[in-house]
C-alpha positions as CSV (number, residue, x, y, z in Angstrom):
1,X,7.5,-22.9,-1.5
2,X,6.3,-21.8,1.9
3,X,5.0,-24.6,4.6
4,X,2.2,-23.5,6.3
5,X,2.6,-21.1,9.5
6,X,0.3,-21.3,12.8
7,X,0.1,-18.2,14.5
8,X,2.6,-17.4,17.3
9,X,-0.3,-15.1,18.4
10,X,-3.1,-15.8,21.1
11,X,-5.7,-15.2,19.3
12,X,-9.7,-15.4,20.0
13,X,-12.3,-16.3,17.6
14,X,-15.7,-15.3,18.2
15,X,-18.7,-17.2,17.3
16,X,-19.7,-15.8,14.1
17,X,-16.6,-15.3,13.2
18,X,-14.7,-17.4,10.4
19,X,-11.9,-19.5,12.4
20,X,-8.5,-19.7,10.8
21,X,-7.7,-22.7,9.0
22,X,-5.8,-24.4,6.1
23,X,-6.1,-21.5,3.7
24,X,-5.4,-18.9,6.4
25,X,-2.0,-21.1,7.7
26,X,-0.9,-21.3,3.5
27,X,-1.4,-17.5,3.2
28,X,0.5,-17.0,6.8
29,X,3.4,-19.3,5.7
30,X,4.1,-17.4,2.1
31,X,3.8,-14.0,4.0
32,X,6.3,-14.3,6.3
33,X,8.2,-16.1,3.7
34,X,8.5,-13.4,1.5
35,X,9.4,-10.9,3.7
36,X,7.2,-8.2,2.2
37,X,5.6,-6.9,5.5
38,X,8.5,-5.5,6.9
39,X,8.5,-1.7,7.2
40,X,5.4,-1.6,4.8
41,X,2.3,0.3,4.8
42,X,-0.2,-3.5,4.7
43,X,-4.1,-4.0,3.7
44,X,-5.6,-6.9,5.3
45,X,-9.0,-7.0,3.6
46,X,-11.8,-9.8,4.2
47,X,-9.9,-9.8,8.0
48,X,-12.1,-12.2,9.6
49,X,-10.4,-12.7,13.1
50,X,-7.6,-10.7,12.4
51,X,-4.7,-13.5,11.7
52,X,-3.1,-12.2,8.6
53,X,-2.7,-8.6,10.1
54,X,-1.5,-10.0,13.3
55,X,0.9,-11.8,11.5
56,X,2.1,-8.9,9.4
57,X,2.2,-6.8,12.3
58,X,4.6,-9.4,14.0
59,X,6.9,-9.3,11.2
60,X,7.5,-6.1,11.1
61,X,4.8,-3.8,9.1
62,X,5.0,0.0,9.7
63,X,1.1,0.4,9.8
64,X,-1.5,-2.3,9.3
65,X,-5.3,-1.7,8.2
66,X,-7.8,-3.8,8.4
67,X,-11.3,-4.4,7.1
68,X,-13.9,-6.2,7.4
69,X,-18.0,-6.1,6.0
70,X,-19.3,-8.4,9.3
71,X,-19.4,-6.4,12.7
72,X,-19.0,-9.5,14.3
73,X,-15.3,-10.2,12.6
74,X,-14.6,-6.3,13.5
75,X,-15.1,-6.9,17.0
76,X,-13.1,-10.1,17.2
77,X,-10.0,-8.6,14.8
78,X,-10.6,-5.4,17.3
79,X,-10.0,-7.3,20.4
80,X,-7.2,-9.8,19.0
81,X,-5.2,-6.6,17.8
82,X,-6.0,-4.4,21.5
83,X,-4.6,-7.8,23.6
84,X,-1.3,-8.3,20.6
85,X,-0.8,-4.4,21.4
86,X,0.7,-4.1,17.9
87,X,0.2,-1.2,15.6
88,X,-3.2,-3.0,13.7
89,X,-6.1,-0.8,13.5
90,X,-9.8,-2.7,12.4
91,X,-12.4,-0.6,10.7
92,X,-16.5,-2.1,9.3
93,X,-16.2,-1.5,5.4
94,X,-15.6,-2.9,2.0
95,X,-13.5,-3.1,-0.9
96,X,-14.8,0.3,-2.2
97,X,-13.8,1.4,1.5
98,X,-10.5,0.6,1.7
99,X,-9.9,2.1,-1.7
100,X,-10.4,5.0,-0.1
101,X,-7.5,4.5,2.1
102,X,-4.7,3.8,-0.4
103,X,-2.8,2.8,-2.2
104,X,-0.6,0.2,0.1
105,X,2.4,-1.1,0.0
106,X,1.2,-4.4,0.5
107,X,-2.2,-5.9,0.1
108,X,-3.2,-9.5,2.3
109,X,-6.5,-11.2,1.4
110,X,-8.4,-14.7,2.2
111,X,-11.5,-13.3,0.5
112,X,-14.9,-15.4,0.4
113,X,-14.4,-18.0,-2.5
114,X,-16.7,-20.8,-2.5
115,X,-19.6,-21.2,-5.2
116,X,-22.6,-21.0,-4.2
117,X,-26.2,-21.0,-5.7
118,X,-27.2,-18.5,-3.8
119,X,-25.9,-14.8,-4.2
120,X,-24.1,-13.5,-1.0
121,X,-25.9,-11.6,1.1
122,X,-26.0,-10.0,4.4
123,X,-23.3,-9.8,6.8
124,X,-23.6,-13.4,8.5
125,X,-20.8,-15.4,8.7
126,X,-21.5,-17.1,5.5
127,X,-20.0,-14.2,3.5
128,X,-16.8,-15.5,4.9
129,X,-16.9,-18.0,2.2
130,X,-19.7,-17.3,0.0
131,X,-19.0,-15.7,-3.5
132,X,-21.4,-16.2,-6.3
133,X,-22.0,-19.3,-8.7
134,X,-18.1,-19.6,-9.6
135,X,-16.9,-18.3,-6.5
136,X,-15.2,-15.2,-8.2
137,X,-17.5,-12.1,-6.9
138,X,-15.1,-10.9,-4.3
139,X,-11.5,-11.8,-6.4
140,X,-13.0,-9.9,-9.4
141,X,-13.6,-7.0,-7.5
142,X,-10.2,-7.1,-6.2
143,X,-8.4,-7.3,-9.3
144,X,-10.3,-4.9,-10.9
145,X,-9.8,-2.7,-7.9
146,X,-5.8,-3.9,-7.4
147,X,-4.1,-0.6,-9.3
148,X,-5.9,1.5,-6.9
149,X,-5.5,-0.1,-3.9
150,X,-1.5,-1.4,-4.3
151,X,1.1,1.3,-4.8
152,X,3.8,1.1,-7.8
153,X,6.3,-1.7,-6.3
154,X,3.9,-3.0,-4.2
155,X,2.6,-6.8,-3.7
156,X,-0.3,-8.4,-3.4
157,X,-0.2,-11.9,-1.7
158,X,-4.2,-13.5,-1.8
159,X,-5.6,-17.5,-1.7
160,X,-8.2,-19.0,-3.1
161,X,-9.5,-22.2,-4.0
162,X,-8.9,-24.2,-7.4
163,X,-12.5,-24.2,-7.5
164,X,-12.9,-20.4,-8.0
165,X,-10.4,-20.7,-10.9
166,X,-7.3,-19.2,-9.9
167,X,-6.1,-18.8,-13.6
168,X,-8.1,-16.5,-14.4
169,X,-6.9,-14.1,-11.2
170,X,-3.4,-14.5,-12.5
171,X,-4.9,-13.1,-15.8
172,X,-6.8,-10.3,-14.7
173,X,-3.8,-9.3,-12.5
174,X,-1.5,-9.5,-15.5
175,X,-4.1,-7.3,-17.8
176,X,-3.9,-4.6,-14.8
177,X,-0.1,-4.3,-15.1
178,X,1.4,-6.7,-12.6
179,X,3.5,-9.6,-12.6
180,X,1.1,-12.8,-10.9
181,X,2.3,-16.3,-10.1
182,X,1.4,-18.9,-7.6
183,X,3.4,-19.0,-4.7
184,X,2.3,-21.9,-3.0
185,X,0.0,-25.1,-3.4
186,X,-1.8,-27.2,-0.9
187,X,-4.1,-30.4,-1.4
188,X,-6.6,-30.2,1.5
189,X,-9.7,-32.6,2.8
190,X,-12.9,-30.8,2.5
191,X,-14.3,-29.1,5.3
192,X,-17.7,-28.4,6.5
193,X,-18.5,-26.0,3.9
194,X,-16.9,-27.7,1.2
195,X,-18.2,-30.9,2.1
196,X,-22.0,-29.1,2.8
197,X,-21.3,-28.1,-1.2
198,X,-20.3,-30.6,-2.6
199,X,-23.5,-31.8,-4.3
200,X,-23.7,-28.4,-5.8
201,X,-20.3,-29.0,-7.1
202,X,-20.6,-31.7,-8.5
203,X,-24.2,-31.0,-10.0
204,X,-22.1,-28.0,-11.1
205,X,-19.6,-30.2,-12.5
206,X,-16.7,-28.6,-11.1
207,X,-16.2,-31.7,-9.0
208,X,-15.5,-35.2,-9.7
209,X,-18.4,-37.8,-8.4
210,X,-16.9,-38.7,-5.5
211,X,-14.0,-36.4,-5.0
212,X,-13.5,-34.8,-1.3
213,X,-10.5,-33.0,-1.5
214,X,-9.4,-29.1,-3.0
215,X,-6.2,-27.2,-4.0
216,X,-5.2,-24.5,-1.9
217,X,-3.7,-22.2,-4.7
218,X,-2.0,-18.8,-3.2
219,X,-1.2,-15.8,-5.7
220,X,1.7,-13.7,-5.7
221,X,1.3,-10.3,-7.8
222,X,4.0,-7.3,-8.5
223,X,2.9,-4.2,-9.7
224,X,5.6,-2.9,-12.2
């Protein structure tokens, strides 16, 4: 299992702009871990400040894409990849967009998955971690959407929360034809967001009275 990885790379983060943390470090660690970047074509989608396609630019991807739905996390994952001068190139879109630019060899994702009561919306910086009542509006789209964005022998390497039940992406990934497991595991604190939540989670009942700490959960997925 893969410790978690800070960036070697100077990077900025914009206001607006969702910083790198716990999740982004897990995701980093397994990446460079598996060695799956290295002389692939790599999707970095929900970019945010750019971290995961730095990092698979640094260890050796042939051609890195990014995208983003929040100008603001464009223009930060612009300038981080322009000052790294590695092969990364940023572009505004979504899901559907990147679609249009496959398949890859390797897909990289720390989508938005925190429940919410309210639907996301807009393209703030909450819709770095907003994603429906059970926190599964982004992931579904992406493993709905995996066979045509990850080529035949390609990977997909994504983290979520236990909250936004990560059984059930290891599931739908299965049912579209690829061999999913979890790669790594990480018990955090809350942060901000979690801990501005957590009423709603527990109201919910997907969290214990009291409780103040998540899983980290990241998924590995093959297609055959």
């Amino acid at each position: 299992m893969a410790a978690p990885l800070r960036s070697t790379i100077p990077l900025q983060v914009n206001d607006g702009v969702y910083a790198p943390q716990e999740d982004s470090w897990l995701l980093s660690g397994v990446l460079e871990a598996s060695g799956l970047a290295e002389g692939r074509r790599v999707l970095d989608i929900c970019t945010g400040s750019g971290v995961l396609a730095l990092e698979a630019a640094r260890l050796g991807a042939r051609e890195v894409l990014a995208f983003d739905l929040c100008p603001a996390a464009v223009e930060c994952a612009s300038g981080n990849a322009a000052a790294s001068g590695l092969p990364i190139e940023v572009r505004l879109g979504t899901l559907q967009d990147a679609v249009q630019h496959g398949p890859f060899d390797l897909v990289v994702t720390n989508p938005p998955y925190v429940p919410s009561t309210l639907p996301p919306a807009g393209t703030g910086p909450d819709r770095a971690w907003d994603a429906g009542a059970d926190g599964r509006v982004v992931l579904d789209e992406l493993c709905a959407l995996a066979p045509r964005l990850i080529a035949p022998g390609g990977a997909l390497l994504l983290v979520q929360s236990e909250f936004s039940a990560p059984r059930q992406t290891v599931q739908m990934l299965t049912d579209s034809g690829f061999i999913a497991h979890t790669a790594a595991r990480q018990m955090i604190d809350f942060g901000p967001v979690m801990t501005a939540r957590a009423d709603e989670l527990e109201a919910s009942g997907l969290l214990e009275p009291g409780r103040r700490t998540e899983e980290l959960v990241v998924i590995r997925a093959h297609r055959v």
